[in-house]
N, C-alpha and C positions, 0 to 999 in steps of 0.2 A: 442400677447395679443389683444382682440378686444376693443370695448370702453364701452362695456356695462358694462366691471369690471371699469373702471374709469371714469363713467360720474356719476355728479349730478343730482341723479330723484328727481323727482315733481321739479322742481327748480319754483322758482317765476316768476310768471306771470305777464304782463299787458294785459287792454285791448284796443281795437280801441278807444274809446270813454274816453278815462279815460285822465283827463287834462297833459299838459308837467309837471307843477307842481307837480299835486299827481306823478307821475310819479320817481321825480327826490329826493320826500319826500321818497317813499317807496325804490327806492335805498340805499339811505342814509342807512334806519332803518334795511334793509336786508344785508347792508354791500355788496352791488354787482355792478358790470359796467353797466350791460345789461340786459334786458328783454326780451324772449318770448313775443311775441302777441298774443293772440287768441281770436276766433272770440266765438258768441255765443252757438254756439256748441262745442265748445273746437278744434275746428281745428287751427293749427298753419298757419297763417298771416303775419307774419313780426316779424324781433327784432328792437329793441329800445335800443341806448348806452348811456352811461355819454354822449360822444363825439357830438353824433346827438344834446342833447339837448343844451350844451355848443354852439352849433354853431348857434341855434335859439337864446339864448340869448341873451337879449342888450347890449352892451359892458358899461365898467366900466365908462366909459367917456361920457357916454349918456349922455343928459339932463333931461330925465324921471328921474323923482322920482321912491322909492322903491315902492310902492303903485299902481303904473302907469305900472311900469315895473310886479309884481305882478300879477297884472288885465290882461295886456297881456297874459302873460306865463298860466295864469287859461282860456282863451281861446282858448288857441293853444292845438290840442288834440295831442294823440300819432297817430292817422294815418296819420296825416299829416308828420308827422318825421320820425316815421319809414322805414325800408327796408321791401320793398314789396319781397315778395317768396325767402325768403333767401334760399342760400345754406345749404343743410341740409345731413344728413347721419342715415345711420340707426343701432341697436346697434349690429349688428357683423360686422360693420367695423373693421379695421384693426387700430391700434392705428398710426401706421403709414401711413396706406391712408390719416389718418385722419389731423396728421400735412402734409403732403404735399399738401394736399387741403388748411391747413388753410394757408402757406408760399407763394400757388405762388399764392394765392389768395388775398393775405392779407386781413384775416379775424383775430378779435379778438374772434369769438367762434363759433361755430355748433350745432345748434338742431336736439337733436338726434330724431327719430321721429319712430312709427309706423303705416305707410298707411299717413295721415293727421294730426293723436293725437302724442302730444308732449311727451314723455317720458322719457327726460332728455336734457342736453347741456355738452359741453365739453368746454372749454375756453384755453387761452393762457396760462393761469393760471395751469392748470393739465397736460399740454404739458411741462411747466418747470419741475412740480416735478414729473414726469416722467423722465424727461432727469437727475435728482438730483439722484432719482435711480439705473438709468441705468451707472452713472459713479460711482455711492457710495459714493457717495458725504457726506454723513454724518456718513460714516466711517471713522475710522484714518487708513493709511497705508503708502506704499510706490509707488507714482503714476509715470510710466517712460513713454514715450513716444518714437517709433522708425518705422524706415522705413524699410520692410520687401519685397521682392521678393514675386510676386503675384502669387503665384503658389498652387496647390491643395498641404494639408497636412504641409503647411507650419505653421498654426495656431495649429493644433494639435500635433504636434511634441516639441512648445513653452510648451503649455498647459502640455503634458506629463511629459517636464524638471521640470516646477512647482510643480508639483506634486510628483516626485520622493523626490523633497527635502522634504515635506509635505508641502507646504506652502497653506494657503488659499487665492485662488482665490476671489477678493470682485465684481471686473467687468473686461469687457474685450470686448473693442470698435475696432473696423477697419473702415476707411474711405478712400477714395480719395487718391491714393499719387500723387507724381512729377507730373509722367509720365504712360501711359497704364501699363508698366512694375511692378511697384511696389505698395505697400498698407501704410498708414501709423496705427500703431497700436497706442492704449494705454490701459496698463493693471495698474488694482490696486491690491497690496495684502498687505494680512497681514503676520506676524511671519517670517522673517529677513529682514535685515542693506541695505540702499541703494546699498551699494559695492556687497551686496552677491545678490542683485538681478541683479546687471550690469553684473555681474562675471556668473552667471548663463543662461541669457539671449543671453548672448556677442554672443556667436557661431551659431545665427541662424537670426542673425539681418544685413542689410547692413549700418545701422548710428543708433546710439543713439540719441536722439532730445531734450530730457528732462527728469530729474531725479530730484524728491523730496518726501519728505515726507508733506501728508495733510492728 
């Protein structure tokens, strides 16, 4: 899946010049963490988070007044706070490039971009419910988890047991296992009993890891 099916277009904007205030008022009303920058021509510039502005802010313990602290924060503009040339992607990235830029980067989001002009963002936020998909997470079933022998054909062989019973497949992860040797899996399905999926599964598995219904 690339990210142009799951990014936010036109997403809201700030700009250079526009105060930390307006700034932290138009999140509010947009309901959002972060901003796009863009300059006069709509070239993308920098983003702006809740986070950057929180750390400009005066602490609770200040001795400014709200009026004082106010008067500040309406002189402090967003180029002074923002991130200058964010990291950025463009929209037939990979949804996956895309979280692993945003993990070892520790980024809360990515503008998506064309050439310079901003065309949408992807956040932390659509990397969850992505990952809520990707386990079915808002299916009922029966979700097992097991350590499988890393070997070609070993997943399709699972897959075809499932299927001979007719059950429906809702998701079906592989990661990491122990050791080079092995993978650990986790499958969800629907339409039978924890037992008949343990029962089913047993002979192609080397440990069972977890077994329930969600």
């Amino acid at each position: 899946m690339i990210i142009a099916r799951r990014m936010t277009r036109n997403p809201v904007t700030a700009t250079p010049d526009m105060s930390i205030g307006e700034a932290s008022d138009l999140m509010k009303r947009e309901k959002v963490h972060r901003l796009p920058v863009l300059d006069k021509d709509k070239n993308l510039i920098g983003v702006i988070t809740e986070k950057d502005i929180l750390h400009a802010s005066p602490s609770p313990a200040s001795s400014l007044s709200i009026h004082e602290m106010a008067y500040l924060l309406s002189k402090l503009t967003v180029r002074k706070l923002m991130t200058k040339d964010p990291v950025t992607i463009s929209e037939d990235t990979t949804v996956e490039e895309a979280a692993r830029l945003m993990s070892d980067q520790d980024l809360s989001c990515l503008p998506v971009v064309n050439g310079t002009k901003l065309v949408g963002i992807v956040t932390k936020s659509d990397m969850f419910r992505i990952l809520l998909e990707l386990f079915g997470a808002r299916h009922y079933g029966v979700r097992l988890s097991f350590l499988v022998e890393d070997k070609p054909g070993t997943i399709a062989r699972i897959s075809q047991a499932l299927a001979d019973k007719g059950l429906d497949i809702i998701s079906f992860g592989t990661f990491a296992g122990t050791d080079p040797t092995n993978a650990i899996c986790t499958i969800k399905v629907q339409g039978c009993t924890i037992e008949e999926l343990v029962e089913i599964i047993k002979p192609f598995v080397s440990e069972i890891l977890d077994v329930r219904e969600v």
